[in-house]
C-alpha positions as CSV (number, residue, x, y, z in Angstrom):
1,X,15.9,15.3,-23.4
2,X,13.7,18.5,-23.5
3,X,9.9,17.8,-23.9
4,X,9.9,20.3,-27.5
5,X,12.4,17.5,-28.8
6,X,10.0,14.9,-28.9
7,X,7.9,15.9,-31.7
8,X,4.4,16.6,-29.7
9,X,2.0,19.4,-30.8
10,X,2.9,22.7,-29.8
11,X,-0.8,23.0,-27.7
12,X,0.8,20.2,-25.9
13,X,4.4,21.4,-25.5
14,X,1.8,25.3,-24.2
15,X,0.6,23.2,-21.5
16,X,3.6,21.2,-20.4
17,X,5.6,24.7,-20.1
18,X,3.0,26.0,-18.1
19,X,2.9,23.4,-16.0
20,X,6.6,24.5,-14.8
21,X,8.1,20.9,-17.1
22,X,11.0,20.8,-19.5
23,X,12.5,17.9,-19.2
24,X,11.5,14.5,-20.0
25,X,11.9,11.7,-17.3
26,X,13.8,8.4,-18.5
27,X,10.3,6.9,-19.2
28,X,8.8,9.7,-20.7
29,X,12.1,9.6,-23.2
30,X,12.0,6.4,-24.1
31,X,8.2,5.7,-24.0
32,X,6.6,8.9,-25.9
33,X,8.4,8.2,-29.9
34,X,7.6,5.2,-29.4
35,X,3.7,5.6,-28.4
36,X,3.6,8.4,-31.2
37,X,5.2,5.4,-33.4
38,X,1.8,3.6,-32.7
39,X,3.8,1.0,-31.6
40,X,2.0,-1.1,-28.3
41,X,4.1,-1.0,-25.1
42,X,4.8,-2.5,-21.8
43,X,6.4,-0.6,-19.8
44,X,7.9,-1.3,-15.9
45,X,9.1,1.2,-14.0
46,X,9.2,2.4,-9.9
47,X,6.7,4.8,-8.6
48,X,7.8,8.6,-9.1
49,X,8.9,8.2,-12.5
50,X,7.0,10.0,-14.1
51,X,4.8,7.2,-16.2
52,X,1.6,9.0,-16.3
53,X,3.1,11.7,-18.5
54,X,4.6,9.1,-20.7
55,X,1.1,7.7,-21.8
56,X,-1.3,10.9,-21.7
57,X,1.2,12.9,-23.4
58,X,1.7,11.5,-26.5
59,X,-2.1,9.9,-26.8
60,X,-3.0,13.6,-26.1
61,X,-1.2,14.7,-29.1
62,X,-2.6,12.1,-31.5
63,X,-6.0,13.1,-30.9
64,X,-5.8,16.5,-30.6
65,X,-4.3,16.6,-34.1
66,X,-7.2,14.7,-35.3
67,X,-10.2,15.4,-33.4
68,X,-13.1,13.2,-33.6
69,X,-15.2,14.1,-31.3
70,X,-15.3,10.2,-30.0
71,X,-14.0,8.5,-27.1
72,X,-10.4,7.8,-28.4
73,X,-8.8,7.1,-25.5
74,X,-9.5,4.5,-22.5
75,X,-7.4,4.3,-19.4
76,X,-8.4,1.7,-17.0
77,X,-6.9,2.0,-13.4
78,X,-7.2,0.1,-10.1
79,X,-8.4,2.9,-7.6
80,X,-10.8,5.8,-7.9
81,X,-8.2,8.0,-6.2
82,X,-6.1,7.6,-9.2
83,X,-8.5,7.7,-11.7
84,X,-9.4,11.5,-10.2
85,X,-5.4,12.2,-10.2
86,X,-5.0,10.9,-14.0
87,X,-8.0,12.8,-15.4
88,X,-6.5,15.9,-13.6
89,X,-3.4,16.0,-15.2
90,X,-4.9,15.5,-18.6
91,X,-7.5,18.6,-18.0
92,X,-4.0,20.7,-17.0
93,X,-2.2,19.0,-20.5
94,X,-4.9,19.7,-22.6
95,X,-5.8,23.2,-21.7
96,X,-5.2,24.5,-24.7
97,X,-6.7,21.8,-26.7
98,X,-10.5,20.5,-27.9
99,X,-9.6,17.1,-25.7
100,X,-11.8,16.3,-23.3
101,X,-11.9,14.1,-20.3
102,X,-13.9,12.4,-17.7
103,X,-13.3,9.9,-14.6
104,X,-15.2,7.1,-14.4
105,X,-15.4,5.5,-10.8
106,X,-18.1,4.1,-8.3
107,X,-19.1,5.9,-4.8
108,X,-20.9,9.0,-6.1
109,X,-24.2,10.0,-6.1
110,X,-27.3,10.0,-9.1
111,X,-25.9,13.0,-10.8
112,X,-22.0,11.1,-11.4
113,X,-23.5,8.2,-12.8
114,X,-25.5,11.1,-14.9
115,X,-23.0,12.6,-16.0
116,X,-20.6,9.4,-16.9
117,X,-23.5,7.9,-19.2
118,X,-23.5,11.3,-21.0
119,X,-19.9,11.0,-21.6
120,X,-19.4,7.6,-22.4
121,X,-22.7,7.9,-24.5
122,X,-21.9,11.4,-26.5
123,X,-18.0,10.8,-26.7
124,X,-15.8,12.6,-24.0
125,X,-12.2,12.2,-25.7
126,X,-10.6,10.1,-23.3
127,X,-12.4,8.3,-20.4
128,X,-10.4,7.0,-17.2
129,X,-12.2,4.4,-15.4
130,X,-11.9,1.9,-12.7
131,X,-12.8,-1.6,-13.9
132,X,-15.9,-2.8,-12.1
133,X,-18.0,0.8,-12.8
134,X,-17.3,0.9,-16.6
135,X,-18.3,-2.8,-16.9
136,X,-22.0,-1.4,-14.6
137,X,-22.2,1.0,-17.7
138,X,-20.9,-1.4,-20.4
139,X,-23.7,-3.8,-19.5
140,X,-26.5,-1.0,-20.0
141,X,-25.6,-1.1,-23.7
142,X,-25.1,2.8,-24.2
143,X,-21.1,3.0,-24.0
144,X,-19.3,3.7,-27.7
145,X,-16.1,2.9,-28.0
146,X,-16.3,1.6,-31.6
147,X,-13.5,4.5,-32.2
148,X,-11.4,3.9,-30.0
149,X,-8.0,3.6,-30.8
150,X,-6.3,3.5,-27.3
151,X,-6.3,1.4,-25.0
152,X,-3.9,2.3,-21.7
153,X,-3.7,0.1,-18.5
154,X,-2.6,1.9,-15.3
155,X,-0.6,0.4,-12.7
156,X,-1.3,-3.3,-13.9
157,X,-0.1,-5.0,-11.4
158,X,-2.1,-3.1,-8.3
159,X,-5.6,-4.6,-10.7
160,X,-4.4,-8.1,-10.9
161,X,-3.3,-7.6,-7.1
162,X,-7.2,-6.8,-6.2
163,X,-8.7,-9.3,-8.7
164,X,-9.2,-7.7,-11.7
165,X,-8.2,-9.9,-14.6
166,X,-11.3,-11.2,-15.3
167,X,-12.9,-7.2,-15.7
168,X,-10.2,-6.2,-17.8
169,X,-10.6,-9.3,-19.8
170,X,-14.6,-8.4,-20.1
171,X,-14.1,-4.8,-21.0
172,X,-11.2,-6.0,-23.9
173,X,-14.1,-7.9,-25.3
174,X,-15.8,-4.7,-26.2
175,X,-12.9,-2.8,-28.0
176,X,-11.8,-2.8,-31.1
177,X,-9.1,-5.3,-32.4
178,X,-7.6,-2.8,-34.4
179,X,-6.3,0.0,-31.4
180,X,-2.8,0.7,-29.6
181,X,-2.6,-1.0,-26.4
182,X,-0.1,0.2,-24.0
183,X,0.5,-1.4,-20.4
184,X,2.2,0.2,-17.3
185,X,3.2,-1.6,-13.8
186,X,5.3,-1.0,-10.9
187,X,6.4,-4.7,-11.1
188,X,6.5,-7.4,-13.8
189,X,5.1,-10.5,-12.0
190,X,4.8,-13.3,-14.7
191,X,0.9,-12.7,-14.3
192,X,1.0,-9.3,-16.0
193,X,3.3,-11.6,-18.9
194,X,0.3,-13.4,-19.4
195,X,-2.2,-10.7,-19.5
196,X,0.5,-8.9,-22.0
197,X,0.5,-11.9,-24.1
198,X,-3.1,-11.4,-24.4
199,X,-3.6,-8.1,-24.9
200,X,-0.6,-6.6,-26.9
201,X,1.0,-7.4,-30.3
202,X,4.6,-7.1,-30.8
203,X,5.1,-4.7,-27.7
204,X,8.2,-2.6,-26.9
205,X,9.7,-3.2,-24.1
206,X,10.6,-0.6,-21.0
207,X,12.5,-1.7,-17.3
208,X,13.7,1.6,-15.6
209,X,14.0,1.0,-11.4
210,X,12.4,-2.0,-11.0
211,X,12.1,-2.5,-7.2
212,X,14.2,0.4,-5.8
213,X,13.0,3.0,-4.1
214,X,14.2,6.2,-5.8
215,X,17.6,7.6,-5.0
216,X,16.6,11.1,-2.8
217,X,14.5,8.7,-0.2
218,X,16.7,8.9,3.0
219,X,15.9,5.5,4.7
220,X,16.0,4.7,8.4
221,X,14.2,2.4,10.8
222,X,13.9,2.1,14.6
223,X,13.0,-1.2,16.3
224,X,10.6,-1.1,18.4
225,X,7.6,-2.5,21.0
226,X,4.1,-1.8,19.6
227,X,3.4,-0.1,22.9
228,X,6.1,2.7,21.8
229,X,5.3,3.4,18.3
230,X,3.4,6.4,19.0
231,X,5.4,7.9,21.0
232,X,8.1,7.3,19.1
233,X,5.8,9.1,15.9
234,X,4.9,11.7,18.3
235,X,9.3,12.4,19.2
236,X,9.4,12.5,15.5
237,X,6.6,15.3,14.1
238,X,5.9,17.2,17.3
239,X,7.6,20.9,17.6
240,X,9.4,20.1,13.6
241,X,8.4,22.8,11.6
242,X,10.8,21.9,9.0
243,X,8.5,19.1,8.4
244,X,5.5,20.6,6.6
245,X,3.9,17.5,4.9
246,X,4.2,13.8,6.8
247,X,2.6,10.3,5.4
248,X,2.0,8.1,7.7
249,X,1.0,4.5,6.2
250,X,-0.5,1.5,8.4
251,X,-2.0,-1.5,7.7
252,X,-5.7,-1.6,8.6
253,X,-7.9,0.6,8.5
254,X,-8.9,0.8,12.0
255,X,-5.0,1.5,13.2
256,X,-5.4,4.1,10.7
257,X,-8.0,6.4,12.5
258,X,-6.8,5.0,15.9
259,X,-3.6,6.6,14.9
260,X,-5.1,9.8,13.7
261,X,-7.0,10.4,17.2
262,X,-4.2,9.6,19.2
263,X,-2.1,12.3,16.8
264,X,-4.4,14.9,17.5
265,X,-2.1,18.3,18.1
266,X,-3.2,22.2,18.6
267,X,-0.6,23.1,16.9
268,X,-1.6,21.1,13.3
269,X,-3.9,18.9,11.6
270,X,-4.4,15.5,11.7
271,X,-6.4,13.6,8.9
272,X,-7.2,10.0,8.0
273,X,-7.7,8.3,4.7
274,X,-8.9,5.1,3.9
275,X,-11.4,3.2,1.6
276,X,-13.9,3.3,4.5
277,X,-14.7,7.6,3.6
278,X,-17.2,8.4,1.7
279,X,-15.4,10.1,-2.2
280,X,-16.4,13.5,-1.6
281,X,-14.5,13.4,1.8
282,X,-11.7,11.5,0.4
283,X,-11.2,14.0,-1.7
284,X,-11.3,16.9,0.6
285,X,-8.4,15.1,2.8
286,X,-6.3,14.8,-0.3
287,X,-7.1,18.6,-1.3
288,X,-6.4,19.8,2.4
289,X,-3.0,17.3,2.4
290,X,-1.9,18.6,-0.9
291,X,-2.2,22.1,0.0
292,X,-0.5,22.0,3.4
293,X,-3.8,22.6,5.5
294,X,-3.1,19.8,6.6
295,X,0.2,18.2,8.0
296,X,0.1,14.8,9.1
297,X,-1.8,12.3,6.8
298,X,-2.6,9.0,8.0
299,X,-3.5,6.2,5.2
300,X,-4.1,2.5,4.4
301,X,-2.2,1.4,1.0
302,X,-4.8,3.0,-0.9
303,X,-2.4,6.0,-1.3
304,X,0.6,3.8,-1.9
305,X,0.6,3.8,-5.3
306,X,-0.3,6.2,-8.1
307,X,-1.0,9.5,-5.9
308,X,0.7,11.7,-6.9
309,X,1.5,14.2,-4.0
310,X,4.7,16.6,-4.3
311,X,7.0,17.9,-1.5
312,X,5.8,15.1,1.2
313,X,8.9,15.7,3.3
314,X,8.7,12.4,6.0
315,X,7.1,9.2,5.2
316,X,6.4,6.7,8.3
317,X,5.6,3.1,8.0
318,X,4.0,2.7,11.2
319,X,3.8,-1.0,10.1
320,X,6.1,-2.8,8.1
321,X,4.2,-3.3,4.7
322,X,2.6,-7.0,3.6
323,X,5.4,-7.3,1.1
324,X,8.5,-6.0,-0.6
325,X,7.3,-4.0,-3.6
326,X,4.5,-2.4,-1.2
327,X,7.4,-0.9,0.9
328,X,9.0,0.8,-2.7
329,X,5.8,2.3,-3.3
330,X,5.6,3.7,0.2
331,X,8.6,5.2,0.1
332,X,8.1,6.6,-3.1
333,X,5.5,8.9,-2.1
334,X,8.5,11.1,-0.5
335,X,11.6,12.2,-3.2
336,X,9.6,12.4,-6.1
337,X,11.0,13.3,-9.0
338,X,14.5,15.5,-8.4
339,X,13.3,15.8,-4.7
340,X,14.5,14.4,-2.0
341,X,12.9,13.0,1.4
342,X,13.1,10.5,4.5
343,X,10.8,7.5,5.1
344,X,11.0,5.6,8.5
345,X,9.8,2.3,9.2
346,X,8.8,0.8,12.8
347,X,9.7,-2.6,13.4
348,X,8.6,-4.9,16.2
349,X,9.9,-8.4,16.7
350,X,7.2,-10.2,14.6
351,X,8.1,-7.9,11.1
352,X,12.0,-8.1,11.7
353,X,11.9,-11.0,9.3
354,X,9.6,-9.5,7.2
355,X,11.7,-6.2,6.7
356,X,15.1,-8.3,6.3
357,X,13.0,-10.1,3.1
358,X,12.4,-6.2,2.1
359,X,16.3,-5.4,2.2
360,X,17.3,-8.3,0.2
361,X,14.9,-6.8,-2.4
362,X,15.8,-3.6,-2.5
363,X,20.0,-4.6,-2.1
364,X,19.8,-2.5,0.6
365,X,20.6,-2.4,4.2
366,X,18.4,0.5,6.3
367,X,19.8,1.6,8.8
368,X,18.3,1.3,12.8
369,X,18.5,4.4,14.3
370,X,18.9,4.3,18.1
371,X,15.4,5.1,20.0
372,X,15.3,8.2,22.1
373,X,16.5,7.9,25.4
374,X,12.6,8.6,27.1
375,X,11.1,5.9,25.5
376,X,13.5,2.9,26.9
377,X,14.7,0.3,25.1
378,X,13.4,-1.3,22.1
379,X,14.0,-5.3,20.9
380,X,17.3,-6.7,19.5
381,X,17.6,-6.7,15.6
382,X,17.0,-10.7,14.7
383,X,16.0,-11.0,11.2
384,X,15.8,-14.9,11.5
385,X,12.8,-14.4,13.9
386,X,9.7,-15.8,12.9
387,X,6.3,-14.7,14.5
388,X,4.8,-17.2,16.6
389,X,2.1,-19.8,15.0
390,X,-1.9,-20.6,16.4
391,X,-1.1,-23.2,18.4
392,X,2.8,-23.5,19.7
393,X,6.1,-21.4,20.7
394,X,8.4,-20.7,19.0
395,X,11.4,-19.5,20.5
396,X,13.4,-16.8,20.0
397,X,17.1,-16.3,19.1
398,X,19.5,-13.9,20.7
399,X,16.9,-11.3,21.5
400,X,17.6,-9.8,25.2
401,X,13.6,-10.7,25.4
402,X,14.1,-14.3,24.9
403,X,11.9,-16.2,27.5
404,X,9.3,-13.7,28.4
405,X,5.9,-14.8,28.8
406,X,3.6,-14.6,25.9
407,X,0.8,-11.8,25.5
408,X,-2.3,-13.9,25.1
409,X,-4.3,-10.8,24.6
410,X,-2.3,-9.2,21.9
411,X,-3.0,-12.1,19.6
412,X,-6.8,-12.9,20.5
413,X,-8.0,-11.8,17.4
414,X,-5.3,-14.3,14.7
415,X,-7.2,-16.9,12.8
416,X,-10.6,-14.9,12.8
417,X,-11.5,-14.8,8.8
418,X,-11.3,-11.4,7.3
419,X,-14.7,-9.2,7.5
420,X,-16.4,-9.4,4.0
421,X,-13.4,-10.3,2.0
422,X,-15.4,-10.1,-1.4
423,X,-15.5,-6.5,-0.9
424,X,-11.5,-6.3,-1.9
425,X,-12.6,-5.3,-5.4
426,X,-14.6,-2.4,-4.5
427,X,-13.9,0.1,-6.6
């Protein structure tokens, strides 16, 4: 279906043409009459679907019909990063609207918070906010949203993932009853039933995709020894200039600058992203990655979801992901939309299991791709191996390693507790 089929103002249908769309996504079809319906809505679908469209759009053209110069709309999301993105692509769909927009996230300086009181205090038309900084302004007593009549929750699952169900709770409290409520999440865990329950009366329902990575990600994986994963990454980019935009996703982030240094190439740029950067620099690395400045990117999970970064041509898991639905969403960042794109994973022995759960997730078995002949042999593919516990042996199956000694130093740091673990809600 064609976006000038679905009934939205013709300001809005400007801006969507000049934004180089025309056709609606599955989501966007089924979730935009129904929005415009006033109807409240839980929708599930896979990263790359295009659900951020499906919610600003038609909210955009309900209040650009009728203007009330108050905050109308409220769009809570997980991460700063996305927050940014979202209130982007509503300043690109409402160009040639009234509707105005702000972000609403922590890590600035004196003049953001400035600027956010002014807009949540005068009106700005539709705020996006992470949870913990709008509750820092909702507790000064200034914020009006005694209008509003929208209330949209972003990536659902990724807020109850980082402990946010209390917040959103808090922040409901000061809405109106009477609004539209509209929820949207990668995955429907039944915790994100509950807070549905809660939150929305009588929704529609939406399940596009739910767990699969979209159908233009090429998927491979080698097996490998920690020791060889970056030269293996280094086989893989170096002297490819087909390749003109890699992600590379790891799992701390310490590995993730180590990985950047040891990257480091004349002949392009390396950058690292992670929740550590200050949001200034943040956002100059995504700016740089997005134009093609720069090539290889090197992130935590913070770019996992909700980023929305066209024409990434390689994805690399340099480690296996902490679970399933992390692995769809890192993949996704490649084939968005009609595109198409590879995404590599690196396995050593202790995530073979781990990645075999991720395969009986996705009804998919990846492929493992032979290593190049310079860098040796890699371990034996045994999905029934389980790392080694604090404390004992275990042994191995039928790996051709089975028997060697342990590497005492290589697992001196297990069982230390995590560094300021109440931090995982920053926002």
């Amino acid at each position: 279906m064609k976006f000038n089929e679905l009934n939205l103002n013709p300001d809005v249908i400007e801006a969507i043409s000049h934004m180089g769309f025309e056709k609606a996504t599955p989501v966007q079809e089924m979730a935009i009459p129904k929005i415009l319906d006033g109807s409240d809505l839980i929708a599930c679908a896979q990263t790359g679907t295009g659900k951020t469209a499906a919610f600003i759009l038609p909210t955009l053209d309900q209040i650009s019909r009728e203007h009330q110069k108050e905050t109308s709309v409220l769009v809570i999301v997980p991460t700063r990063e996305l927050a940014v993105q979202i209130d982007q692509q509503i300043q690109g769909f409402a160009y040639f609207t009234p509707v105005s927009s702000l972000a609403v996230y922590g890590g600035g300086d004196g003049q953001d918070w400035v600027q956010q009181k002014k807009a949540l205090s005068m009106g700005a038309d539709i705020i996006v906010a992470t949870p913990g900084k709008l509750i820092s302004h909702l507790a000064n007593g200034y914020v009006k949203f005694d209008k509003l009549k929208h209330l949209i929750l972003d990536e659902a699952d990724r807020m109850l993932d980082m402990g946010f169900n209390d917040d959103i709770m808090k922040i409901i409290s000061y809405l109106p009853v009477k609004r539209q409520s509209l929820l949207f999440s990668a995955t429907m865990p039944p915790e994100i039933r509950h807070l549905a329950k809660n939150i929305l009366n009588n929704p529609f329902e939406i399940n596009i995709g739910l767990s699969k990575p979209a159908e233009g990600v090429l998927q491979a994986a080698y097996l490998v020894y920690d020791t060889q994963k970056i030269k293996l990454v280094k086989s893989l980019i170096n002297n490819k200039d087909s390749l003109k935009s890699i992600l590379i996703f790891s799992s701390t982030r310490k590995k993730v600058f180590d990985i950047s240094i040891a990257l480091r190439n004349k002949e392009y740029e390396v950058a690292a992203i992670s929740s550590d950067l200050e949001q200034d620099k943040r956002e100059d690395v995504l700016r740089s990655f997005r134009s093609k400045n720069t090539k290889v990117l090197v992130a935590t999970d913070v770019l996992s979801r909700g980023i929305d970064i066209k024409e990434i041509d390689l994805v690399i898991n340099f480690d296996v992901p902490g679970d399933a639905e992390d692995y769809v969403h890192r993949v996704g960042r490649t084939a968005r939309a009609d595109a198409t794109g590879m995404a590599l994973t690196l396995i050593n022995e202790d995530d073979m299991y781990k990645f075999h759960k991720i395969e009986q997730l996705i009804e998919t078995e990846i492929r493992k791709l032979p290593l190049p002949n310079e860098l040796g042999e890699g371990p034996n593919w045994d999905p029934k191996f389980r790392p080694q516990k604090r404390g004992g042996f275990q042994k191995r199956g039928n790996s051709k390693n089975s028997g060697r000694k342990p590497d005492f130093n290589k697992n001196k740091n297990k069982g230390r507790k995590p560094f300021n673990k109440g931090n995982k809600k920053k926002d």
